[in-house]
Phi, psi and omega in degrees: 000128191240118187253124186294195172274163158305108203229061197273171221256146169267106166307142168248110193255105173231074186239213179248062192056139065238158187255189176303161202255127164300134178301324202312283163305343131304336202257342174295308161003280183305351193301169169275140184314151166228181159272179206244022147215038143356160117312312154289346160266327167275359127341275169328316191295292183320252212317315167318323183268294184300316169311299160352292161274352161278344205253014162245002190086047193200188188226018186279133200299313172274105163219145202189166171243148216251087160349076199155156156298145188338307227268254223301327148257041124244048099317313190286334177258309183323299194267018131326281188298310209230128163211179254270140181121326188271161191254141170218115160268139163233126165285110173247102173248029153160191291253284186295336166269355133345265183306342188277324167301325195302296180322286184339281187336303212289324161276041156085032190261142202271120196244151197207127178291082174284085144251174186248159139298144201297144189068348154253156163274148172268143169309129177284355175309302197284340181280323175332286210287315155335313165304306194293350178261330177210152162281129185240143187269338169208122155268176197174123213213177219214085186298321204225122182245126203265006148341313195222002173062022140320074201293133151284135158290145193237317175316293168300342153269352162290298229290327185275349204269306189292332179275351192266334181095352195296189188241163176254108180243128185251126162274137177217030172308315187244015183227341177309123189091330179237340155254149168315155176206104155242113148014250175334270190301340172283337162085038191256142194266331171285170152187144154185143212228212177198162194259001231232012193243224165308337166297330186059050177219150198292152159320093190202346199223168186221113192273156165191153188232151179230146171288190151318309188277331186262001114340275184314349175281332200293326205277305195295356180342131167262013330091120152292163187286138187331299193265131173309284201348300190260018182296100196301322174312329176268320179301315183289333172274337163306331201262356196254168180294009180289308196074345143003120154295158187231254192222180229241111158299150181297109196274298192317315186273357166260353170277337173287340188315299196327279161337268168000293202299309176296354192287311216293310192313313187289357184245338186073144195291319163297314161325331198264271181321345181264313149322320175276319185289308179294333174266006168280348180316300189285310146336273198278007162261349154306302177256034138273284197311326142325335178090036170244162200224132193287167177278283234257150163305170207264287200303355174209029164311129187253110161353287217276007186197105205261151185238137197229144195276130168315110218284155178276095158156014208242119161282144174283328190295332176306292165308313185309294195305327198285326203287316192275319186288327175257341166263298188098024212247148178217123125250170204270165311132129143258188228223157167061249176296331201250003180311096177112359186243341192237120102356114193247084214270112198231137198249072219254124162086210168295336178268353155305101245160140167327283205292325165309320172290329167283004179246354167293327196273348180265300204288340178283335204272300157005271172305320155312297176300352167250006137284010182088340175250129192315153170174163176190170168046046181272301179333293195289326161322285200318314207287353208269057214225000000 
């Protein structure tokens, strides 16, 4: 077997992630390795933990990034959290709050269900009325769900969560860096994201903030958690002043966090967040003019990843293969309900940007039109603002 060197092909990656990579941050990639209870690394770790809380908003001492992909942080707040005996809501409007019932369950937790139809948000009415029947120790919701291209509103629903005493576990895998989030004023106790989104850093680490109130649930625990790995009591003293060893940190993927994080800092968060709104803006007057029609309502729309249905005689696999193989372009498939119906298109990070949309809306318009369906004038539309 003769394996060349590596050479994979570069993609403009619009999908539901991972998105493009900032050069700043390829290059942080390359620095040389230190060890990882370094002097110099732990220096990075501090600043990785203060970006960290400007850019979720919050003063909470433990924020920190998680060894893992987005999934080992909602592992981390679950099994955190939750133990075998406690009652848990979980909301579910697609994919992902799926797994979070899955997680939920595995640590032995008695789990009951809030759901939507795919492509709407849940209500804080269905959230009401659920609260009004049991007591629960963590609800658990889903902000920006990339399934369905679904922004949730949170804020009316923290509010209830908090009068009922429960604790607030939010998944932000796909909106940290690119929608508004604050912590703090949403009142939220849980968080946890990925770095491979909006953030615009490769898939490796899981940023995640715990409140005051959700501390104090770990420490009063009567069970230790179920996973070493992710025991946070044991984890908070490697990212604390103690310094305890844990485990050998990812050194390379926490200098890119490091990086990733300062772009955001340095373009600022509203900037950042207005930016991801104006090119889904240009996007989707772009694929009106295709004659094509979105999943989500205007008014819940997720800003970094938008979902759009599939025309009738139009294969998706078809289309997906012509965009990657002839373009050099990745959008998403949908997943569940929308599999084979929906297109999952993500303008995430560093590929948000004009020009990726006006140059994604020539090449789909393409593919369409070479596939029979009449369109036209999508470029000029996205410009027409």
């Amino acid at each position: 077997m003769t394996i060349s060197p590596l050479d994979p092909p570069e993609r403009l990656l619009m999908g539901p992630g991972p998105s493009n990579v900032h050069p700043r941050v390829y290059q942080a990639l390359s620095a040389p390795v230190v060890g990882h209870l370094d002097p110099v690394f732990v220096k990075i770790m501090e600043e990785c933990k203060d970006l960290l809380r400007s850019t979720f908003q919050t003063k909470n001492e433990l924020t920190i990034a998680i060894s893992g992909t987005g999934s080992s942080g909602m592992e981390t707040c679950f099994v955190n959290s939750l133990e075998p005996g406690d009652r848990a809501l979980i909301c579910i409007s697609g994919v992902f709050g799926m797994r979070m019932r899955e997680v939920a369950s595995r640590c032995g937790a008695e789990v009951d269900v809030v759901e939507t139809a795919w492509g709407t948000a849940i209500t804080e009415e269905a959230v009401a009325e659920a609260l009004s029947k049991k007591a629960y120790k963590v609800v658990a919701i889903v902000h920006a769900e990339t399934s369905t291209g679904v922004l949730q509103p949170l804020e009316e629903i923290s509010k209830l969560v908090h009068e009922h005493g429960a604790l607030f576990l939010v998944d932000a895998v796909t909106s940290l860096g690119g929608v508004e989030l604050d912590i703090d004023a949403l009142g939220v106790d849980l968080c946890y994201s990925g770095t491979q989104k909006c953030l615009g850093c490769p898939p490796g680490l899981s940023p995640v903030t715990f409140s005051p109130r959700a501390m104090e649930n770990l420490v009063a625990r009567s069970k230790p958690v179920q996973s070493w790995y992710l025991d946070l009591s044991l984890i908070s003293q490697y990212w604390g002043e103690s310094r305890v060893y844990h485990h050998t940190a990812p050194i390379s993927m926490n200098y890119a966090l490091r990086e990733a994080l300062l772009l955001v800092a340095e373009e600022g968060l509203q900037a950042r967040w207005d930016r991801h709104v104006r090119n889904q803006q240009a996007l989707v007057r772009g694929l009106q003019a295709l004659d094509l029609s979105l999943v989500v309502d205007a008014e819940i729309r997720l800003p970094p990843l938008t979902t759009v249905r599939i025309p009738e005689g139009i294969e998706d696999a078809t289309v997906r293969g012509i965009l990657l193989q002839r373009f050099g372009i990745e959008i998403g498939g949908g997943l569940g309900a929308f599999q084979e119906n929906a297109w999952r298109i993500g303008l995430m990070g560093t590929t948000s940007t004009e020009r990726n949309v006006t140059t994604f809306l020539a090449a789909l318009q393409a593919t369409l039109a070479g596939l029979g369906h009449r369109c036209g004038g999508a470029v000029e539309a996205a410009l027409d603002n």
